[in-house]
C-alpha positions as MATLAB code, in Angstrom:
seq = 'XXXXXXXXXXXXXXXXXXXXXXXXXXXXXXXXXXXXXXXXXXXXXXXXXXXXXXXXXXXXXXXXXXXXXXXXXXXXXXXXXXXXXXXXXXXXXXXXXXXXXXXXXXXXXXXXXXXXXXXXXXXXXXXXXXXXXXXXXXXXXXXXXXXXXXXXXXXXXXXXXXXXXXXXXXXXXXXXXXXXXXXXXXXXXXXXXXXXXXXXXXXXXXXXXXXXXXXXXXXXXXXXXXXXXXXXXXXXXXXXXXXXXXXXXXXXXXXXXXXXXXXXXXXXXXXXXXXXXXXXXXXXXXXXXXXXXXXXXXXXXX';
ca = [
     -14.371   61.317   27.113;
     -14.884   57.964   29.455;
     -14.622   59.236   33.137;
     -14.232   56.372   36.123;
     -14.978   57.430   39.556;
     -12.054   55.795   41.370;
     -13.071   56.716   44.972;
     -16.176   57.943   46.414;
     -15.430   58.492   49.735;
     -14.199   61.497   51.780;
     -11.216   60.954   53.563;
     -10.657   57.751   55.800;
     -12.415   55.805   53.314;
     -15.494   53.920   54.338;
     -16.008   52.457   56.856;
     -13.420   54.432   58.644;
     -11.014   52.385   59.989;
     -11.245   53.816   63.237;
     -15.166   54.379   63.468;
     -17.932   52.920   64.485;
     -20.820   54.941   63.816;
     -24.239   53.503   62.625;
     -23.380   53.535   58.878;
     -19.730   52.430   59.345;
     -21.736   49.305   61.413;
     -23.974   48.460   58.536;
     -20.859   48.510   56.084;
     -19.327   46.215   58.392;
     -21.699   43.566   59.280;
     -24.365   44.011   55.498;
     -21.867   45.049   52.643;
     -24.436   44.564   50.412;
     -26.279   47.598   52.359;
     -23.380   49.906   52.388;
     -20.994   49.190   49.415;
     -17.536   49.836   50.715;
     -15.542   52.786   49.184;
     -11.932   54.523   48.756;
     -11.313   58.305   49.228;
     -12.597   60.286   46.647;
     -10.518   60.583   43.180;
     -11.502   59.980   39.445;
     -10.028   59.486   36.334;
     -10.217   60.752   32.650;
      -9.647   59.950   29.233;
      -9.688   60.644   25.597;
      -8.702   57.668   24.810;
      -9.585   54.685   27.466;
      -6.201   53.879   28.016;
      -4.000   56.857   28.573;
      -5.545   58.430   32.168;
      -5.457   61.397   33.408;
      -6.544   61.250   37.766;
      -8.125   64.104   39.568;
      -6.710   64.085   42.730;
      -4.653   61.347   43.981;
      -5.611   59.880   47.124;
      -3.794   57.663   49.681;
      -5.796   54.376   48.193;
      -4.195   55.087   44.433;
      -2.474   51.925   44.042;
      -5.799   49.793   44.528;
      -7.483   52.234   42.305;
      -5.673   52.768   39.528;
      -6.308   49.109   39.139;
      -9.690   49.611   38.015;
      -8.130   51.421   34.596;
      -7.914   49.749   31.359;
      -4.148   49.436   30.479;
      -4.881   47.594   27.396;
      -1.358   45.215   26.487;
       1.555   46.735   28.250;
       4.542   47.966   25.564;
       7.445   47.120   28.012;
       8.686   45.834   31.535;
       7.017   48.872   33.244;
       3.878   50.995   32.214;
       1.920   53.268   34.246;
      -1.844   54.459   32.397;
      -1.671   57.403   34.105;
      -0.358   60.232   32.438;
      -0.768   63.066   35.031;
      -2.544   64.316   38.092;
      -4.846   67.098   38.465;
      -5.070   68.926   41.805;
      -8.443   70.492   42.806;
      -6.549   71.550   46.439;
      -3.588   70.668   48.792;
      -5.335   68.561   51.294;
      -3.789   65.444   52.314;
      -6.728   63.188   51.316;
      -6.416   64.464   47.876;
      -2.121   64.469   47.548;
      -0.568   61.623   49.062;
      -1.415   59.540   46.451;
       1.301   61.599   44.656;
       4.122   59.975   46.600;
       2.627   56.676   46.230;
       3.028   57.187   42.174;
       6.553   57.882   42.346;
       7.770   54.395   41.322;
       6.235   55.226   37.646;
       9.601   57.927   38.020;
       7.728   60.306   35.974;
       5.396   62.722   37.382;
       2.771   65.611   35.727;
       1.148   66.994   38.296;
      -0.964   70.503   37.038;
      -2.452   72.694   39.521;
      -3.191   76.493   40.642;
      -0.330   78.371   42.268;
      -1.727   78.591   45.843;
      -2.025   74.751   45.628;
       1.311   74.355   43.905;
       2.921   76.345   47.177;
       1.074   74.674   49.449;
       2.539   71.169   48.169;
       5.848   72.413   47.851;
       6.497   74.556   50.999;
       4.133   73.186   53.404;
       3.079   69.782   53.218;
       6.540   69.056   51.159;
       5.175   66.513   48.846;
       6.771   67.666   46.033;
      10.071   67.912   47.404;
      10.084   64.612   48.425;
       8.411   63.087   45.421;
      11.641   64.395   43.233;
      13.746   62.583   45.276;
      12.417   59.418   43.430;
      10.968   61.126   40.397;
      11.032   63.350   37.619;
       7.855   66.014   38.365;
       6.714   68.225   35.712;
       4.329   71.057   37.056;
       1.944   72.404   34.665;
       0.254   76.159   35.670;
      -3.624   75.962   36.465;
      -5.037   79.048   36.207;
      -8.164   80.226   37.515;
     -10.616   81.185   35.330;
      -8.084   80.184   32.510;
      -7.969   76.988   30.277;
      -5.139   74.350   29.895;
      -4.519   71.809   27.803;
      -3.786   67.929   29.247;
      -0.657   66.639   27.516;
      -0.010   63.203   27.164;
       4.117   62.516   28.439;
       5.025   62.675   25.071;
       3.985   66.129   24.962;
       0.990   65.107   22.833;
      -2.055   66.863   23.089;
      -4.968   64.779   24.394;
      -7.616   66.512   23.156;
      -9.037   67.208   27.039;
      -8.566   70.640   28.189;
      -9.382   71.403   31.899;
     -10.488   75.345   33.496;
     -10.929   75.641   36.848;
     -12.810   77.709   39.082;
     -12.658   78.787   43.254;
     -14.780   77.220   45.006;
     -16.095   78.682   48.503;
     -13.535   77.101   50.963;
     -10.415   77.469   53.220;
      -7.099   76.156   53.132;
      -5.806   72.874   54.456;
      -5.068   73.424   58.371;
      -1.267   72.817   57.955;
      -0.990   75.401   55.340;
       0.430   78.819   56.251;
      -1.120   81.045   54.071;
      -4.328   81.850   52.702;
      -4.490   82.144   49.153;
      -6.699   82.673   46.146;
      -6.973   79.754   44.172;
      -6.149   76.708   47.225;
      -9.377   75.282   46.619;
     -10.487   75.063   43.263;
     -13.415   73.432   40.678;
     -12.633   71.473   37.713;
     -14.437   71.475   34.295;
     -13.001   68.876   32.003;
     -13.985   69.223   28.177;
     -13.553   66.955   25.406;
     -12.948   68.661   22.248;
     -13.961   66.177   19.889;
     -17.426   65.411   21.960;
     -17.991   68.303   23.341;
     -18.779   66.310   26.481;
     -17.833   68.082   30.058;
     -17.351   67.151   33.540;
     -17.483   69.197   36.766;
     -15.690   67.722   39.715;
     -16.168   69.399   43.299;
     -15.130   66.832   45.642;
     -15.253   70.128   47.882;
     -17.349   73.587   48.498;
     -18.678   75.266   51.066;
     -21.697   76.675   49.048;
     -23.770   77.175   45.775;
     -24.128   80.499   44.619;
     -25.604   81.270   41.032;
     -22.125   81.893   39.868;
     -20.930   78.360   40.592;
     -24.185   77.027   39.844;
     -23.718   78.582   36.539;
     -20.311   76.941   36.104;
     -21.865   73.083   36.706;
     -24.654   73.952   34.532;
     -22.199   74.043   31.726;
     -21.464   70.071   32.085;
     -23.292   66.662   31.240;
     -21.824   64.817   34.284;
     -21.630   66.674   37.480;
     -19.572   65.219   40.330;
     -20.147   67.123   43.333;
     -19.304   67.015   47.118;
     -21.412   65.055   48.584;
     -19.199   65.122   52.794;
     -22.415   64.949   55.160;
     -26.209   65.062   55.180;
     -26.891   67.330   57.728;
     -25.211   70.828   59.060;
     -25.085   69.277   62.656;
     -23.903   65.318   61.406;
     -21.240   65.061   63.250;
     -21.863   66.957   66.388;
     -25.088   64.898   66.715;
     -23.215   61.658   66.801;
     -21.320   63.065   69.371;
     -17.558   62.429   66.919;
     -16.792   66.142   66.251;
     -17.824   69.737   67.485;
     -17.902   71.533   64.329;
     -21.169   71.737   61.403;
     -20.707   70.712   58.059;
     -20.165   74.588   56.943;
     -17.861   75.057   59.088;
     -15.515   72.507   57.766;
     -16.385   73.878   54.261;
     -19.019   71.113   52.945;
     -22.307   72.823   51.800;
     -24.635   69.629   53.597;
     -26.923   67.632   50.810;
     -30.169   68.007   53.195;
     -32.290   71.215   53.976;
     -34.105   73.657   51.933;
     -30.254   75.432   51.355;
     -28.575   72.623   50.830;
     -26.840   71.319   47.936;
     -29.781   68.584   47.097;
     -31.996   71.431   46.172;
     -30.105   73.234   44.366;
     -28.246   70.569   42.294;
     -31.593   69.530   41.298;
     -32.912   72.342   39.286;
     -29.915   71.205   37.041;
     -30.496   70.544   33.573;
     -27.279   67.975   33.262;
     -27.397   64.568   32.457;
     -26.249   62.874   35.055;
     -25.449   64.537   38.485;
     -23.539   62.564   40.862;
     -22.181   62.799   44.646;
     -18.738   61.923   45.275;
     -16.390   62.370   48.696;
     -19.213   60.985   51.105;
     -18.190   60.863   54.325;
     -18.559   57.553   56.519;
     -21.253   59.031   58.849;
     -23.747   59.963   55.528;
     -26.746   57.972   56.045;
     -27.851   58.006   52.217;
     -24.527   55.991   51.665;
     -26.860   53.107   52.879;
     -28.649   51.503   49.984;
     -32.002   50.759   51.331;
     -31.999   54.576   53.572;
     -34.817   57.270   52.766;
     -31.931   59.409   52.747;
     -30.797   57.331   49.640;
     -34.308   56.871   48.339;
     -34.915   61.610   48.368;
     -31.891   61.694   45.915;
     -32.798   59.251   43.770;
     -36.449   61.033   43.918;
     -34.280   64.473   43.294;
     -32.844   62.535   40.158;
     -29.085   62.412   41.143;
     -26.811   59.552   42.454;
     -25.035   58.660   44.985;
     -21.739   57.808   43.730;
     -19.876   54.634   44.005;
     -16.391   53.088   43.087;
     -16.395   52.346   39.925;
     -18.843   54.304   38.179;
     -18.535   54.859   34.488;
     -19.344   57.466   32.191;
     -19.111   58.231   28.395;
     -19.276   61.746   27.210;
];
């Protein structure tokens, strides 16, 4: 399985186009100090050339991009083959609307996202106006199969798990499953991925779920409980918008590192992260910790 971390960014991208906080300044004036980055999505494949996205964020177009698409069999051709959703937040879903000019759509994801999408944000709706969309069940706790559009098998299967979270603001219910973790296996390698762009905590339980995989990509939204209140940009912590921080003797730094997997790997950063700059001691403890900070275009072969 090759795995391509399309985005690495939470949403807004970084810098934030409206924000000028000290990392945000850095990315602006010493790019080489703080690599700029899309919101957070990645890819997958059996194959490296028929994709299959997790998440699809507002920046897809420039992303999908970075896939191989090898020599192109006719007037149109799209690598992706379909989209899986780890929640209904608009960061993560209105990439969906920007694919609909490939007029074929395979979306998979959990019921409580699936109503979200359909009812509440209406993304679905008005994605069949230009496309076919083919929804494929996610169960939790359950495993499904990725299909090529053929209806081939790809030889990925994906289970997913809940994740400690709530639901997107404009959503009108609160139901099991809206927030979700992904494990992606490869049955010929036996190679597996974790992506949790998002979770509020790390319990054994979901420790015990990333343990399972050789690349973990995990949410890496702010450094500290109190980021943004201490710049003076927001009024709620990091656990309160349901991001476990990366710093403190409970947060997810700690925790992450007593994993055994090969490679473990922060993704959805948000702009106002100091360890997003290169040369930080923010940066320097994780790389001490043995993980990464993630970055656009990161590969992997499992």
């Amino acid at each position: 399985m090759q795995v391509i971390l399309l985005g690495t960014a939470a949403g807004g991208g970084f810098p934030q186009w409206n924000c000028w906080c000290p990392t945000c300044r850095v990315a602006r004036s010493d790019p080489e100090r703080a690599r700029h980055r899309s919101q957070s999505s990645a890819a997958v494949s059996a194959d490296g050339r028929r994709w299959f996205l997790l998440n699809a964020s507002p920046d897809v177009h420039a992303q999908i991009a970075r896939l191989p698409i090898g020599k192109p069999a006719g007037m149109r051709q799209v690598p992706v083959e379909g989209v899986v959703l780890t929640d209904a937040e608009l960061d993560h879903t209105l990439g969906v609307l920007l694919l609909r000019e490939g007029r074929y759509l395979q979306i998979y994801a959990t019921p409580a996202v699936r109503r979200i999408v359909e009812h509440d944000s209406r993304i679905l709706p008005v994605a069949r106006a230009f496309a076919e969309v083919r929804l494929a069940n996610l169960p939790v706790g359950g495993s499904t199969p990725l299909c090529y559009h053929d209806g081939g098998l790809s030889g990925l299967t994906v289970s997913c798990f809940t994740v400690p979270a709530g639901p997107p603001r404009f959503a009108r219910g609160d139901h099991p499953g809206h927030t979700v973790g992904l494990l992606i296996s490869d049955q010929a390698t036996g190679g597996i991925c974790a992506f949790v762009p998002g979770c509020g905590g790390l319990d054994d339980t979901l420790l015990g779920f990333l343990g399972q995989a050789e690349l973990v990509l995990f949410d890496g939204t702010f450094w500290k409980d109190d980021e943004l209140i201490a710049l003076g940009i927001g009024e709620r912590t990091a656990r309160q918008m349901d991001h476990l921080p990366v710093s403190g003797t409970d947060g997810s730094l700690e925790r992450l590192a007593a994993l055994r997997s090969r490679h473990r790997v922060y993704t959805h950063i948000n702009n106002t992260n100091p360890m997003l700059i290169e040369d930080s001691p923010e940066r320097a403890l994780v790389e001490r910790r043995g993980l990464a900070v993630g970055a656009d275009g990161m590969r992997f072969t499992l």
